[in-house]
C-alpha positions as CSV (number, residue, x, y, z in Angstrom):
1,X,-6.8,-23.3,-6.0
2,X,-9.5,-20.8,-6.2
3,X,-9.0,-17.9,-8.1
4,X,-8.1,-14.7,-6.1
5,X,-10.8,-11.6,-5.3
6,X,-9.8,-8.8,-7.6
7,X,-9.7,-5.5,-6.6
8,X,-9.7,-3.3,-9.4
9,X,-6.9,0.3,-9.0
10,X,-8.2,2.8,-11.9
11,X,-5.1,4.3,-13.6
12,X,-4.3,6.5,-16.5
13,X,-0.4,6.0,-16.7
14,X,-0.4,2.0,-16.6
15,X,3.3,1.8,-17.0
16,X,4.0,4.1,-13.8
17,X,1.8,2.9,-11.5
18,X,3.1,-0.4,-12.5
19,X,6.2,0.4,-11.4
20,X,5.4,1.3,-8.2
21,X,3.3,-1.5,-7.1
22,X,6.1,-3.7,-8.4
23,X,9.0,-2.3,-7.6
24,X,8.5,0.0,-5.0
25,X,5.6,-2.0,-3.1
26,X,7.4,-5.2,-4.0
27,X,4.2,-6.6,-4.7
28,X,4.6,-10.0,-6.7
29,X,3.4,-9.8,-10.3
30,X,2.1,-12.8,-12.2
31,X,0.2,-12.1,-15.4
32,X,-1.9,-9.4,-15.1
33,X,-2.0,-9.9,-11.5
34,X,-0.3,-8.2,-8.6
35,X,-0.1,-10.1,-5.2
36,X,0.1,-8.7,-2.2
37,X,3.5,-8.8,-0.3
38,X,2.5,-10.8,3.2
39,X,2.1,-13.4,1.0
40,X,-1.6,-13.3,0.3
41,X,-3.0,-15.5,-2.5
42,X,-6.4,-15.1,-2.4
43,X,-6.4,-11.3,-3.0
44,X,-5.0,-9.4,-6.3
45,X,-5.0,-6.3,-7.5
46,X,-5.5,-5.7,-11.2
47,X,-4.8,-2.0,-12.8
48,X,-7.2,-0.7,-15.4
49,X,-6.6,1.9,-17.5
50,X,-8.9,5.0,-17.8
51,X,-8.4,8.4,-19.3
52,X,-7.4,11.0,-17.0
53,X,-10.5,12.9,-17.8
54,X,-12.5,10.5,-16.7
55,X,-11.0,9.5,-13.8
56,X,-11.1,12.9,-12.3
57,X,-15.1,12.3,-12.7
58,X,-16.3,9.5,-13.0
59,X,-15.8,7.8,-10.5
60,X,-15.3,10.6,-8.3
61,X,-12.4,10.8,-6.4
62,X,-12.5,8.2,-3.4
63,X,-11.6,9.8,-0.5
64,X,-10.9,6.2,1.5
65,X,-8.7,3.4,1.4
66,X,-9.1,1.0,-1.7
67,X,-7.6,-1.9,0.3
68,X,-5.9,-2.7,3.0
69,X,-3.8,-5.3,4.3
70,X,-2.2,-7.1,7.4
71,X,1.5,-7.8,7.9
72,X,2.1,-9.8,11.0
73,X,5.5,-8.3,12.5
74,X,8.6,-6.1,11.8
75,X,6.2,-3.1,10.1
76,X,8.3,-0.1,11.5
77,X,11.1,-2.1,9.2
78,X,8.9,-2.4,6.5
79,X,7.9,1.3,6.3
80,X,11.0,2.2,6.3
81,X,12.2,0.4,3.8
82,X,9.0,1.1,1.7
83,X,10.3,4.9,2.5
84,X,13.9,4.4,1.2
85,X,12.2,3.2,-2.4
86,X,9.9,6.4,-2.7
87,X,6.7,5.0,-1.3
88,X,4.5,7.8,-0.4
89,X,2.8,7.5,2.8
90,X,0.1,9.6,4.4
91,X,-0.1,8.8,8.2
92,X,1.7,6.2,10.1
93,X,0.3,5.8,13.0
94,X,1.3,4.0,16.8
95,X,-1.8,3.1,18.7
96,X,-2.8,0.6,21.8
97,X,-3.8,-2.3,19.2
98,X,-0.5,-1.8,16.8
99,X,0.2,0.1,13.5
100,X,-1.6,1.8,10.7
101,X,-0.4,2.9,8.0
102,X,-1.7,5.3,4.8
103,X,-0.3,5.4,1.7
104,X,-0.8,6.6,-2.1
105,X,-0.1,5.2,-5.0
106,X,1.4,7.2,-7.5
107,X,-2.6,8.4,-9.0
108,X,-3.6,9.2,-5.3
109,X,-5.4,5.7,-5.1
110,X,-4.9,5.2,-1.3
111,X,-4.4,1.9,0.7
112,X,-4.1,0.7,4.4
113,X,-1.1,-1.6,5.9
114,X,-2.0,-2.6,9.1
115,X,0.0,-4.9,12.5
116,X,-1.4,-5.9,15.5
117,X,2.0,-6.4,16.8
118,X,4.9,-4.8,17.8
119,X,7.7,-7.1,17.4
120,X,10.6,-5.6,15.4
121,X,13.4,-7.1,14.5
122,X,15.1,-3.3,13.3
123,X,15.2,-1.8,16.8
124,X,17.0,1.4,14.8
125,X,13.9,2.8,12.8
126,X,13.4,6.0,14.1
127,X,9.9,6.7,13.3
128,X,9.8,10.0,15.2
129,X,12.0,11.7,12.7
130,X,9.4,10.8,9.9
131,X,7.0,13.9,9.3
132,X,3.7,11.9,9.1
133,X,4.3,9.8,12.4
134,X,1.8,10.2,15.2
135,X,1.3,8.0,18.6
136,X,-1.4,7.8,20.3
């Protein structure tokens, strides 16, 4: 097997934000390596620590999505449930082609979840009681 693309998530608290992809996210760690949760193997995300300081400025800021990815049904369950652990989501939005979905991590490092289809096997999400839900 080829070794995954890395996609390097700047962070000054490792410890926290490793929390979050882990245990909030749910994404699978292995080494040094976390793995995204739709089962993905040739993608990984790898934290590196930088001082706050710098990370306010050098890099600037992003203002887009460091990554995204694709889940393949059942995402109003898996917001949800990403909701009940604390995830911290921008937008989820309900369009003609599926779902999107923005989120933060804990640093404000921001990442897309996307579905192109709405099968669900949770019919009692209610996402029009969620604050950040649009439809379009």
């Amino acid at each position: 097997m080829m070794a995954p693309v890395k996609i390097i998530i700047p962070v000054a608290d490792y410890e926290k934000v490793e929390r979050y992809y882990k245990d909030v996210l749910q994404f699978e760690l292995q080494e040094d390596l976390f793995f995204l949760p739709n089962g993905a193997r040739d993608v990984a995300l790898k934290l590196l620590i930088v001082d706050a300081a710098s990370r306010e400025t050098s890099p600037p800021r992003r203002h887009f999505p460091i990554f995204s990815f694709l889940l393949h049904s059942n995402f109003m369950s898996y917001c949800d449930k990403l909701m009940s652990r604390g995830a911290v989501f921008e937008s989820v939005i309900s369009h003609p082609g599926g779902y999107y979905a923005l989120l933060s991590d804990p640093e404000g490092n921001q990442f897309e979840v996307e579905c192109e289809n709405f099968d669900e096997v949770n019919e009692g999400v209610d996402p029009f009681s969620w604050p950040f839900y649009k439809r379009y």
